[in-house]
PDBQT receptor file of N, H, CA, C and O in Angstrom, charges set to zero:
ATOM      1  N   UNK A   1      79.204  21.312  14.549  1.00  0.00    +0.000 N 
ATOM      2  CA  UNK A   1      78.825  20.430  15.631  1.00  0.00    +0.000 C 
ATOM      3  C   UNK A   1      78.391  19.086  15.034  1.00  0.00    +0.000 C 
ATOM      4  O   UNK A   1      77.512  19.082  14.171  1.00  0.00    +0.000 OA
ATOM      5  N   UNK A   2      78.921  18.023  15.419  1.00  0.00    +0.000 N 
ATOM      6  H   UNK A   2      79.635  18.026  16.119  1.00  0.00    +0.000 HD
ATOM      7  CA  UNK A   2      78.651  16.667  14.650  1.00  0.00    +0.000 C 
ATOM      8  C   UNK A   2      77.357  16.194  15.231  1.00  0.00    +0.000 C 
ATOM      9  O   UNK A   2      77.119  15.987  16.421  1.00  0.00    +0.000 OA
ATOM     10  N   UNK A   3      76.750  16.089  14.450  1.00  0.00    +0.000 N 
ATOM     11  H   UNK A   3      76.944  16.257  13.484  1.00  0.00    +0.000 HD
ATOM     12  CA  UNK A   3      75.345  14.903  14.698  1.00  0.00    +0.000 C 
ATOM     13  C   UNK A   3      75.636  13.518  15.264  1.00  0.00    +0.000 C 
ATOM     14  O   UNK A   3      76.313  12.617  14.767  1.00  0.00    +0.000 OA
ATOM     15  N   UNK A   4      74.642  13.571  16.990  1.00  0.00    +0.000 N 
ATOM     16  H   UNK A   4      74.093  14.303  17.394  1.00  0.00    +0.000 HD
ATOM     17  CA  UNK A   4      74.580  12.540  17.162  1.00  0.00    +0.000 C 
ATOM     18  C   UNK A   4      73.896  10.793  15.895  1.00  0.00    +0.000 C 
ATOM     19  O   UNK A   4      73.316  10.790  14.809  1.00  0.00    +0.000 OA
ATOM     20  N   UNK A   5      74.351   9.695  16.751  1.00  0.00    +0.000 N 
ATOM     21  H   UNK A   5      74.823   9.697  17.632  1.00  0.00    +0.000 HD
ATOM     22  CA  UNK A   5      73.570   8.742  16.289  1.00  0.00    +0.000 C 
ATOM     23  C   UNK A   5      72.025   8.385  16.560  1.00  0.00    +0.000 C 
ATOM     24  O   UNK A   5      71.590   8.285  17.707  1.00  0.00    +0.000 OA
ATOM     25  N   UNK A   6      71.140   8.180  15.282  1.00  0.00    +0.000 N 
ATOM     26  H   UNK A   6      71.494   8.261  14.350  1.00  0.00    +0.000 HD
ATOM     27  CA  UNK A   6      70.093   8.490  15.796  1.00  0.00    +0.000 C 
ATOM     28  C   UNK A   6      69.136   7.013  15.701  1.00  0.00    +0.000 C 
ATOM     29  O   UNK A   6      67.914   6.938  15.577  1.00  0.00    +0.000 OA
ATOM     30  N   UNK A   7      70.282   5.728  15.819  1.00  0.00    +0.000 N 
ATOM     31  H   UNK A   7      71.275   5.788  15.920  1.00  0.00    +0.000 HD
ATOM     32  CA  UNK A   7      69.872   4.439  15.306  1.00  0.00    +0.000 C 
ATOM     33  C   UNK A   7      68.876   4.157  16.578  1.00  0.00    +0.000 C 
ATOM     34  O   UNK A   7      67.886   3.442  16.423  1.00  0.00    +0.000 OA
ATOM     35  N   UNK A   8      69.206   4.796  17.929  1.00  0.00    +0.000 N 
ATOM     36  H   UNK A   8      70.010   5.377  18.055  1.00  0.00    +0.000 HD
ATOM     37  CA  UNK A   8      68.474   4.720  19.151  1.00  0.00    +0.000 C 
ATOM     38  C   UNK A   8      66.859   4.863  18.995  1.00  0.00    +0.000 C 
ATOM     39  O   UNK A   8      66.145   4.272  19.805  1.00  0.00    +0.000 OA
ATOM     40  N   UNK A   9      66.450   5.419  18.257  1.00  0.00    +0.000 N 
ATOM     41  H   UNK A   9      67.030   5.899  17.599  1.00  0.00    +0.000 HD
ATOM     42  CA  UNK A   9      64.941   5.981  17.747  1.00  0.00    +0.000 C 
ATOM     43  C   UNK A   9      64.424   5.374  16.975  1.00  0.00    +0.000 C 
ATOM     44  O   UNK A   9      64.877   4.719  16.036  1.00  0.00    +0.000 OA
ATOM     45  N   UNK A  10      63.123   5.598  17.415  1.00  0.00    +0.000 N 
ATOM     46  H   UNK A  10      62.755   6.129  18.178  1.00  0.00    +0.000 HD
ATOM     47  CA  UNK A  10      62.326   4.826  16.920  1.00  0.00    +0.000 C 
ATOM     48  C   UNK A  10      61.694   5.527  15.658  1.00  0.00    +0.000 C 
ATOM     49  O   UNK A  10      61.825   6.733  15.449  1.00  0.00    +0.000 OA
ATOM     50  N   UNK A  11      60.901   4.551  14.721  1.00  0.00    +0.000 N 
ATOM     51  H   UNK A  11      60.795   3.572  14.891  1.00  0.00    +0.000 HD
ATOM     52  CA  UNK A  11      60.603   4.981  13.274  1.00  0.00    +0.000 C 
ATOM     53  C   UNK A  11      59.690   6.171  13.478  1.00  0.00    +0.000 C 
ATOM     54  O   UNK A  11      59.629   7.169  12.760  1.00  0.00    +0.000 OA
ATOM     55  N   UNK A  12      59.235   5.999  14.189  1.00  0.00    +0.000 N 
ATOM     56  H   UNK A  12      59.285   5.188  14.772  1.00  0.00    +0.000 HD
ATOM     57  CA  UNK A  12      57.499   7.321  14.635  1.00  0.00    +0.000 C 
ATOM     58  C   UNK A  12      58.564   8.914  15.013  1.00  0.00    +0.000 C 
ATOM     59  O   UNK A  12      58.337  10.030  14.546  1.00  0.00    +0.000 OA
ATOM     60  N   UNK A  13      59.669   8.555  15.941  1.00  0.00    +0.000 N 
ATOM     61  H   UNK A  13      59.854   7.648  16.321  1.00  0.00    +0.000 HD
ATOM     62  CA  UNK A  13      60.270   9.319  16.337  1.00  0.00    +0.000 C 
ATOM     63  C   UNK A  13      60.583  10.196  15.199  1.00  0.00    +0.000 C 
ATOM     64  O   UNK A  13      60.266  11.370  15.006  1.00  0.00    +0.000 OA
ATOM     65  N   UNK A  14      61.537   9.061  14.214  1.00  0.00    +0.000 N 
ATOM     66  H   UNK A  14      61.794   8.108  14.371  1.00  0.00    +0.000 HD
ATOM     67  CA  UNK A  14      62.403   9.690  13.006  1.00  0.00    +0.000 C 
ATOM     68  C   UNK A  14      61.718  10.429  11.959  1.00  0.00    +0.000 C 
ATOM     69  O   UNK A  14      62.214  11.251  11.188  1.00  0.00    +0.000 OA
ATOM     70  N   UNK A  15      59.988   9.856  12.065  1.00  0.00    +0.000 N 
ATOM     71  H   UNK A  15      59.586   9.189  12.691  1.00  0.00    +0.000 HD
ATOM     72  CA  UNK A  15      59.117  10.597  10.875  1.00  0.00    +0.000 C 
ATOM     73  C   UNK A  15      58.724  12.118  11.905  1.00  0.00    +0.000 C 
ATOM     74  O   UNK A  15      58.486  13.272  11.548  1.00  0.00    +0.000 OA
ATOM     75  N   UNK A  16      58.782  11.574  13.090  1.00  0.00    +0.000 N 
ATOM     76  H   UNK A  16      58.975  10.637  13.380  1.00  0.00    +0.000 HD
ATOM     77  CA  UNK A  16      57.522  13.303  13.720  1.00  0.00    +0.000 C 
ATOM     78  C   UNK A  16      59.168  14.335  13.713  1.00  0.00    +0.000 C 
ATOM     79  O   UNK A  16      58.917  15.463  14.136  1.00  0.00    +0.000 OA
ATOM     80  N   UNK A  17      60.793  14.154  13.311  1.00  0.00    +0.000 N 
ATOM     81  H   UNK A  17      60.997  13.238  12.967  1.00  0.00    +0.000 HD
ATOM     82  CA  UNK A  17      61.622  14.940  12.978  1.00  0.00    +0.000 C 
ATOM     83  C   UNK A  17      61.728  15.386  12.095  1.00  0.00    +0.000 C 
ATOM     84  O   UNK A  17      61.896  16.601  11.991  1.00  0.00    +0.000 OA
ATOM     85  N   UNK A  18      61.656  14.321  10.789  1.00  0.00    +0.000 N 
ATOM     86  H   UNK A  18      61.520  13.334  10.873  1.00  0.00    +0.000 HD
ATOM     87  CA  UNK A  18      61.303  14.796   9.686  1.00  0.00    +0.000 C 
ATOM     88  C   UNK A  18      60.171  15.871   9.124  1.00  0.00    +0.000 C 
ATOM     89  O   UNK A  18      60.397  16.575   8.139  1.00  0.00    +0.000 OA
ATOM     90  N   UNK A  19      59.115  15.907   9.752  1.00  0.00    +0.000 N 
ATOM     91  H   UNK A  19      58.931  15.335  10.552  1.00  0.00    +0.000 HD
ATOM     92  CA  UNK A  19      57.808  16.552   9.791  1.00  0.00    +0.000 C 
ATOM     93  C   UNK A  19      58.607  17.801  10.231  1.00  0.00    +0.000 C 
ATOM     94  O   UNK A  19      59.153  18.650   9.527  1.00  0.00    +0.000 OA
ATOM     95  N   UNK A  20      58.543  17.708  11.400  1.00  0.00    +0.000 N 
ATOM     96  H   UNK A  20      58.099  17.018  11.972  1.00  0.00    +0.000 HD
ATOM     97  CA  UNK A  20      59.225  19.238  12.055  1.00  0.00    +0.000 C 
ATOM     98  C   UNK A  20      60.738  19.847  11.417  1.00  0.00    +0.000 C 
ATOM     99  O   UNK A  20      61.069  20.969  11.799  1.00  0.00    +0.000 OA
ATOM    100  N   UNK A  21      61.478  19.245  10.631  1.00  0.00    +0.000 N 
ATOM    101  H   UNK A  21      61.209  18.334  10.320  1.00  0.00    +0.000 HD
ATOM    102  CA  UNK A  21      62.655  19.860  10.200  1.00  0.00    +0.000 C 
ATOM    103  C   UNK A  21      61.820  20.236   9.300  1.00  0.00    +0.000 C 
ATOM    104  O   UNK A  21      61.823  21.445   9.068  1.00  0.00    +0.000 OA
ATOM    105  N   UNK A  22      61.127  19.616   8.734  1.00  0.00    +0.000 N 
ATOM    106  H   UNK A  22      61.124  18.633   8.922  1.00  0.00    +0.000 HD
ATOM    107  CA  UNK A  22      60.407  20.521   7.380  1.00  0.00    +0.000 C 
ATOM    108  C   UNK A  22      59.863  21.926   7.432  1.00  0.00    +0.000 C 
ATOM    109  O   UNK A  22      60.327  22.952   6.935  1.00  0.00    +0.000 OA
ATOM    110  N   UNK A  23      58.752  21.735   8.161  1.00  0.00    +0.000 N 
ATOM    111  H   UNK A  23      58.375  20.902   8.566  1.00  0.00    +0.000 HD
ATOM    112  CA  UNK A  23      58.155  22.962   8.884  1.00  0.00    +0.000 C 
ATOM    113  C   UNK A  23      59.035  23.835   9.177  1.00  0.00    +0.000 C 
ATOM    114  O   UNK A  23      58.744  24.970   8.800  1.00  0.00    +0.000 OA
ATOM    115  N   UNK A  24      60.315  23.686   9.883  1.00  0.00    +0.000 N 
ATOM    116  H   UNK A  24      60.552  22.764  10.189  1.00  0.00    +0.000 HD
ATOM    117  CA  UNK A  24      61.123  24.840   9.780  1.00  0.00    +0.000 C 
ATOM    118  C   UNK A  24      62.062  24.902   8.533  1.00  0.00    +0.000 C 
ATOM    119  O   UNK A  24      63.086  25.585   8.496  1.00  0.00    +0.000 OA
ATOM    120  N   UNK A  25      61.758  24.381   7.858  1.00  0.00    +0.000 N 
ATOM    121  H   UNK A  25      60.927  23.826   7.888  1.00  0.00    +0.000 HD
ATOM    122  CA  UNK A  25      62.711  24.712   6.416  1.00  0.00    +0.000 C 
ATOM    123  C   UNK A  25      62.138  25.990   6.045  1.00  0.00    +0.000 C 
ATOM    124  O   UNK A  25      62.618  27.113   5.886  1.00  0.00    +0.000 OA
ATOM    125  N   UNK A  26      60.363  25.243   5.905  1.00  0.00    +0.000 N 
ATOM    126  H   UNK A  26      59.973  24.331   6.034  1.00  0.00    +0.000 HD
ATOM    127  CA  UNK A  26      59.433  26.617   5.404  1.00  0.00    +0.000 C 
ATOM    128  C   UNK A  26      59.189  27.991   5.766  1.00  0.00    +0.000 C 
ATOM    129  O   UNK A  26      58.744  28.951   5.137  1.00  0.00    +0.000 OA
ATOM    130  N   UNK A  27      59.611  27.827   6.982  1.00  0.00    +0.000 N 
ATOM    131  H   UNK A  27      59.973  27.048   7.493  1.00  0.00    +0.000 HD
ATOM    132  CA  UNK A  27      59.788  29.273   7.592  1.00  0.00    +0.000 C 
ATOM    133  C   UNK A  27      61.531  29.513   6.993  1.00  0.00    +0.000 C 
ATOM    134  O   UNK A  27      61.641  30.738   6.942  1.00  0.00    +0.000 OA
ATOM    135  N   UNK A  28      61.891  29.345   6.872  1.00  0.00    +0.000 N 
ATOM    136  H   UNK A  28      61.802  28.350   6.914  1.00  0.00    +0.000 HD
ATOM    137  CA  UNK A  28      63.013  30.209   6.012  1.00  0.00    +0.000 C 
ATOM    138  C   UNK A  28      64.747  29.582   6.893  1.00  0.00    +0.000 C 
ATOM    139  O   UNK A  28      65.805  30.211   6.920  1.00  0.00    +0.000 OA
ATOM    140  N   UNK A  29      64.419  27.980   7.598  1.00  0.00    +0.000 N 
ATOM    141  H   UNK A  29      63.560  27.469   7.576  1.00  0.00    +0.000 HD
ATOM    142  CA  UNK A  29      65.616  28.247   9.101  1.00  0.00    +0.000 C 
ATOM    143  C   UNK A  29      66.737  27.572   8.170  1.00  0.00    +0.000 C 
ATOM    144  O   UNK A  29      66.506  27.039   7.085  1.00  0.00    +0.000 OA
ATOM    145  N   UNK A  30      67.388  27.633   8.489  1.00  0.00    +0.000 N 
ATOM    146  H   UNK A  30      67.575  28.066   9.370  1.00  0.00    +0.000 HD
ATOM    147  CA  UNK A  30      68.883  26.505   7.287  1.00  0.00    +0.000 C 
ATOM    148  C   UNK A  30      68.422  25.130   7.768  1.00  0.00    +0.000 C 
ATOM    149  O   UNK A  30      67.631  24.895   8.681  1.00  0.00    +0.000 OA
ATOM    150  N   UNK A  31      69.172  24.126   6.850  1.00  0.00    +0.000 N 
ATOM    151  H   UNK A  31      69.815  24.318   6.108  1.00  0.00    +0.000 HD
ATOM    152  CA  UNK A  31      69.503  22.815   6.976  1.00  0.00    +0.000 C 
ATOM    153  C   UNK A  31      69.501  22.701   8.197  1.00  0.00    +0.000 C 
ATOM    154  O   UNK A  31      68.472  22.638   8.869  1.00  0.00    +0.000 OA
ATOM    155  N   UNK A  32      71.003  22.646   8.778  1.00  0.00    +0.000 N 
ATOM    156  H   UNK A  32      71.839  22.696   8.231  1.00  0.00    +0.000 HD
ATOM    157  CA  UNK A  32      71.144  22.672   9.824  1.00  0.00    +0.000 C 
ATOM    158  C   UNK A  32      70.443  22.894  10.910  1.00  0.00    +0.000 C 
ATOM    159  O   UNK A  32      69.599  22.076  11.277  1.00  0.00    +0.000 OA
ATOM    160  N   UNK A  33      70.595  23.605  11.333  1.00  0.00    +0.000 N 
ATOM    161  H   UNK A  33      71.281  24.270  11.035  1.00  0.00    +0.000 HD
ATOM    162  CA  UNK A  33      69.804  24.709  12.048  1.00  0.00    +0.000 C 
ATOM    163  C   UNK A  33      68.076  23.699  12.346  1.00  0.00    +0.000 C 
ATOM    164  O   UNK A  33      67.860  22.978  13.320  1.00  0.00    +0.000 OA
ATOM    165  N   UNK A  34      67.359  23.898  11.494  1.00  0.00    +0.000 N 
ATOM    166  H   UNK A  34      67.534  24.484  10.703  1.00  0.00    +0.000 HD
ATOM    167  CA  UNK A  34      66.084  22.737  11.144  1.00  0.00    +0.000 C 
ATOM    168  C   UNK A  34      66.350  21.533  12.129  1.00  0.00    +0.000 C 
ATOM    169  O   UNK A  34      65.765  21.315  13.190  1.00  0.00    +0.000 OA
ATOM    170  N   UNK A  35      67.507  20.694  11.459  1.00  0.00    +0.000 N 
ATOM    171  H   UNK A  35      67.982  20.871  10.597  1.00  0.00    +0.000 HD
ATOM    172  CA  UNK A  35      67.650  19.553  12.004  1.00  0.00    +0.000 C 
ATOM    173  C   UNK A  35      67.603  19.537  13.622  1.00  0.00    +0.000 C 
ATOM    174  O   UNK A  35      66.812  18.859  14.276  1.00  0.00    +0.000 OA
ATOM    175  N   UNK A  36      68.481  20.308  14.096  1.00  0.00    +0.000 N 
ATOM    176  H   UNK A  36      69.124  20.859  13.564  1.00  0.00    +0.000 HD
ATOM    177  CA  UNK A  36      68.865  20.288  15.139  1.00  0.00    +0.000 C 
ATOM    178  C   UNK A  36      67.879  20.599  15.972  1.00  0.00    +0.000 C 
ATOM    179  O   UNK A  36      67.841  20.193  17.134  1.00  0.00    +0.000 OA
ATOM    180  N   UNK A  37      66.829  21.495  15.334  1.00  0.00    +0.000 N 
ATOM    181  H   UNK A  37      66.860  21.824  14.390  1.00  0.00    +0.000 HD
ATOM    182  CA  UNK A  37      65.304  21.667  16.284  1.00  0.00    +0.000 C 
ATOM    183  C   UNK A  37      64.734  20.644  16.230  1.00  0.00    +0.000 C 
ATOM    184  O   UNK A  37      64.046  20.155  17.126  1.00  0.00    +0.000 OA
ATOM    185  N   UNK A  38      64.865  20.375  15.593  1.00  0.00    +0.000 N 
ATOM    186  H   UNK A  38      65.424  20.773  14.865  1.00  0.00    +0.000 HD
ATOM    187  CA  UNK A  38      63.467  19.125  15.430  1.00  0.00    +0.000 C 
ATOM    188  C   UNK A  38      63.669  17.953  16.056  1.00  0.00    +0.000 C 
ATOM    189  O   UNK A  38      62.717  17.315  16.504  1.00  0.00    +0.000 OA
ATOM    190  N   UNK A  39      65.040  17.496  16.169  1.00  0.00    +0.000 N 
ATOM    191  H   UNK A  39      65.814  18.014  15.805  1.00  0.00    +0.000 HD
ATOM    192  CA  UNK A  39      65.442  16.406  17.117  1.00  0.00    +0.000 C 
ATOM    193  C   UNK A  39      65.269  16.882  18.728  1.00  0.00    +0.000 C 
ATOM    194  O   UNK A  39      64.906  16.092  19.599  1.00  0.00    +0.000 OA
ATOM    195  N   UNK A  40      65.595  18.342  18.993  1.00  0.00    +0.000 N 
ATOM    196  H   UNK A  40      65.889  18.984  18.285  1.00  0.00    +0.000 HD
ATOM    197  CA  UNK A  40      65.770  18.688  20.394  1.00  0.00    +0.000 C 
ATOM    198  C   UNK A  40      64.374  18.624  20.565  1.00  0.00    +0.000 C 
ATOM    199  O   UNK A  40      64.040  18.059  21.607  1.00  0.00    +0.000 OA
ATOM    200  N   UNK A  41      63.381  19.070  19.790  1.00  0.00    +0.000 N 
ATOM    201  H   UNK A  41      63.652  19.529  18.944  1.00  0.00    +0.000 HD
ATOM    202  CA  UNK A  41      61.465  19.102  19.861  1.00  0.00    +0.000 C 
ATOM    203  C   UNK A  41      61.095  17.486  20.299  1.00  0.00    +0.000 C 
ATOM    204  O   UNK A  41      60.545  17.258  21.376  1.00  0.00    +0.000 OA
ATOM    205  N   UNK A  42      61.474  16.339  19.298  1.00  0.00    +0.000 N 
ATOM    206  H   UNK A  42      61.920  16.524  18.423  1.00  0.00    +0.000 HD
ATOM    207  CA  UNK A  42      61.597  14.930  19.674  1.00  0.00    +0.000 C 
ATOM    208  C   UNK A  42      62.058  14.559  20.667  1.00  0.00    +0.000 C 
ATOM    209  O   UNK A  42      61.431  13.628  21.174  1.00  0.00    +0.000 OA
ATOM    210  N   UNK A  43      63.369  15.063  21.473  1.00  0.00    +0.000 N 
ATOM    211  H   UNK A  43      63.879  15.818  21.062  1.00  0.00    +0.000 HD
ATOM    212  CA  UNK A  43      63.858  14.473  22.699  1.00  0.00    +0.000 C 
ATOM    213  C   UNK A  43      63.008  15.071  23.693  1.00  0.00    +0.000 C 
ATOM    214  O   UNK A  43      62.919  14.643  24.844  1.00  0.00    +0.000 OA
ATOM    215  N   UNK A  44      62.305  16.187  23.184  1.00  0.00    +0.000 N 
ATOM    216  H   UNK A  44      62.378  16.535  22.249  1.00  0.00    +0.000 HD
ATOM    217  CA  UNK A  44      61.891  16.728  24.600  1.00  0.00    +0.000 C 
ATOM    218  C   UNK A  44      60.697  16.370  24.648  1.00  0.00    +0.000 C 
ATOM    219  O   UNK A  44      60.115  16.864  25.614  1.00  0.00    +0.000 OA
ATOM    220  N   UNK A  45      60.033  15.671  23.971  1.00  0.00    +0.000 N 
ATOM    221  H   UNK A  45      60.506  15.270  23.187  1.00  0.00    +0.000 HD
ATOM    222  CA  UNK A  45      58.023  15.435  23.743  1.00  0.00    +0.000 C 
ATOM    223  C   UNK A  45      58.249  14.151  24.218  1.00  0.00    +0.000 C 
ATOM    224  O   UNK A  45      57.454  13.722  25.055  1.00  0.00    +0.000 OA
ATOM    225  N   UNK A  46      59.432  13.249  23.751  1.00  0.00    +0.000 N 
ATOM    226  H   UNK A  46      60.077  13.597  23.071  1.00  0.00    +0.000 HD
ATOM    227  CA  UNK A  46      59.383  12.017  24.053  1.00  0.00    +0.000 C 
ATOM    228  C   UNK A  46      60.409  11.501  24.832  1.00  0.00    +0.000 C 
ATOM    229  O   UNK A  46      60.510  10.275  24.887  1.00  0.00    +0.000 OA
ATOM    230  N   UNK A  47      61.240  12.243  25.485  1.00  0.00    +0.000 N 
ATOM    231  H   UNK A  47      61.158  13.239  25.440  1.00  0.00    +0.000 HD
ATOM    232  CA  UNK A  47      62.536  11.310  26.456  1.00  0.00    +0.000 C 
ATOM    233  C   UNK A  47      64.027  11.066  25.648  1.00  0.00    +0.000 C 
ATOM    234  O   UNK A  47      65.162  10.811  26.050  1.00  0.00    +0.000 OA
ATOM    235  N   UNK A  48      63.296  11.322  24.019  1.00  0.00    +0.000 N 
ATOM    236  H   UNK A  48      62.374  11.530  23.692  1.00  0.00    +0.000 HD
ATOM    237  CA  UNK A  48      64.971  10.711  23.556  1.00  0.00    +0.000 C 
ATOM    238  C   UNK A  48      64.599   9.100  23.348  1.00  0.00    +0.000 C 
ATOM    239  O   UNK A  48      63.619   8.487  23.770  1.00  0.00    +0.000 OA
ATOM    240  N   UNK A  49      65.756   8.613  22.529  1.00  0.00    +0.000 N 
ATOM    241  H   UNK A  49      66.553   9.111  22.187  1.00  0.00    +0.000 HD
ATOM    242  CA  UNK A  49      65.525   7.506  21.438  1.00  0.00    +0.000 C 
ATOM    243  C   UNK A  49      64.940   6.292  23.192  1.00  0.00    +0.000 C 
ATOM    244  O   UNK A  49      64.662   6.591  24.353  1.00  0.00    +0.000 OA
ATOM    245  N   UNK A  50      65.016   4.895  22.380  1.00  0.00    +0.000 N 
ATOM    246  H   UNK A  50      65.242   4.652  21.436  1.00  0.00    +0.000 HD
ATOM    247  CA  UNK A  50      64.755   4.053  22.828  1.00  0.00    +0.000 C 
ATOM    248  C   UNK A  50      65.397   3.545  24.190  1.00  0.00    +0.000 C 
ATOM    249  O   UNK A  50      66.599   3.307  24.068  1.00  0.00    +0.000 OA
ATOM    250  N   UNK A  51      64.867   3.318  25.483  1.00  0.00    +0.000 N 
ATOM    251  H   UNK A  51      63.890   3.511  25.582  1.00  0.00    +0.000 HD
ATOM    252  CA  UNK A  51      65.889   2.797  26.736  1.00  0.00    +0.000 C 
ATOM    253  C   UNK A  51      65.713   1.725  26.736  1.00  0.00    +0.000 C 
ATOM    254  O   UNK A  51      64.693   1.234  26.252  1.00  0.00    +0.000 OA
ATOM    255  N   UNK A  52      66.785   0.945  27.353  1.00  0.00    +0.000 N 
ATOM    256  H   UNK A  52      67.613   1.343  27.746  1.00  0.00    +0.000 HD
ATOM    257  CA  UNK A  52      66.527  -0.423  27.873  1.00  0.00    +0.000 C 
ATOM    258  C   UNK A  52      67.020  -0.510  29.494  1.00  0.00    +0.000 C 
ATOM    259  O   UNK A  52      67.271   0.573  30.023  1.00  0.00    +0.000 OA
ATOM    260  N   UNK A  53      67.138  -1.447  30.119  1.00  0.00    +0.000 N 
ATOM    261  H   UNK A  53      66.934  -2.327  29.689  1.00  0.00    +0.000 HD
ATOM    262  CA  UNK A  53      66.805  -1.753  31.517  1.00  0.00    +0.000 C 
ATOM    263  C   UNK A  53      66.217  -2.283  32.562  1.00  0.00    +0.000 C 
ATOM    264  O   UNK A  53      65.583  -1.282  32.896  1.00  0.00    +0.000 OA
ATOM    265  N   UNK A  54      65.974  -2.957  33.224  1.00  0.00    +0.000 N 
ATOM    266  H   UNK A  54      66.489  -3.771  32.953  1.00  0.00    +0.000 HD
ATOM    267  CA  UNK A  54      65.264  -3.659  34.368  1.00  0.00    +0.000 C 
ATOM    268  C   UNK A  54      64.494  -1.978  35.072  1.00  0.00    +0.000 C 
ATOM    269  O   UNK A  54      65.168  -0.979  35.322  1.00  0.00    +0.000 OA
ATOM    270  N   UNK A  55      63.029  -2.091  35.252  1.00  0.00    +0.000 N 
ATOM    271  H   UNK A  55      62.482  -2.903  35.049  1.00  0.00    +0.000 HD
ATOM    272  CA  UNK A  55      63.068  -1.146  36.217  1.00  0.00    +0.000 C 
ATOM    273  C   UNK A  55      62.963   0.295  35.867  1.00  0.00    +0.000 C 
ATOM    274  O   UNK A  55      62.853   1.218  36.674  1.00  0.00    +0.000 OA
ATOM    275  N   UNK A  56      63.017   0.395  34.369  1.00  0.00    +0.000 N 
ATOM    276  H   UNK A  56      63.106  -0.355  33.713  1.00  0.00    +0.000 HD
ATOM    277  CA  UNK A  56      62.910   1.727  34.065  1.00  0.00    +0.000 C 
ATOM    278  C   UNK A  56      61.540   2.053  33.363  1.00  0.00    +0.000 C 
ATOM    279  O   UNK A  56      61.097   1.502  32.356  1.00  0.00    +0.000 OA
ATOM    280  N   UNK A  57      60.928   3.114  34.135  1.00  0.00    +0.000 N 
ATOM    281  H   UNK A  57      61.288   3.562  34.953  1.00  0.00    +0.000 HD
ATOM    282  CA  UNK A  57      59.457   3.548  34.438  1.00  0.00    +0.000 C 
ATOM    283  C   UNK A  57      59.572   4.454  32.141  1.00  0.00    +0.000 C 
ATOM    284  O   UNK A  57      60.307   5.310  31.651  1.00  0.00    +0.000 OA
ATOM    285  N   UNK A  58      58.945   3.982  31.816  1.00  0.00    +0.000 N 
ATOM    286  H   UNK A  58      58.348   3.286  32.215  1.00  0.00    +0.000 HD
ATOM    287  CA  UNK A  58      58.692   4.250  30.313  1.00  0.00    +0.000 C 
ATOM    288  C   UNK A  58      56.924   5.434  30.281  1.00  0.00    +0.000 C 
ATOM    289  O   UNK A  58      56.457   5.817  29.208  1.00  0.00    +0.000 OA
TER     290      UNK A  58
């Protein structure tokens, strides 16, 4: 499954993924696998990378 682009996000975003892919490294999860939590943990605490727009409630 190809990895989205993650230029949308913000630096705080990209470190609290990093943090959490780690944490599941240590429990024993693959590469993969890691990554892909830790971004879905980020989109879901915070909305997903950066919006722009007139009008959009942040």
């Amino acid at each position: 499954m190809p990895q989205g682009d993650k230029s949308s996000y913000t630096d705080k975003q990209k470190r609290q993924a990093e943090h959490i892919e780690d944490s599941y490294k240590e429990k024993g999860v693959s590469q993969d696998e890691a990554e892909e939590r830790a971004w879905r943990t980020v989109n879901k605490q915070s909305g997903g990378g950066k919006k722009s727009g007139s009008g959009r409630k942040d």
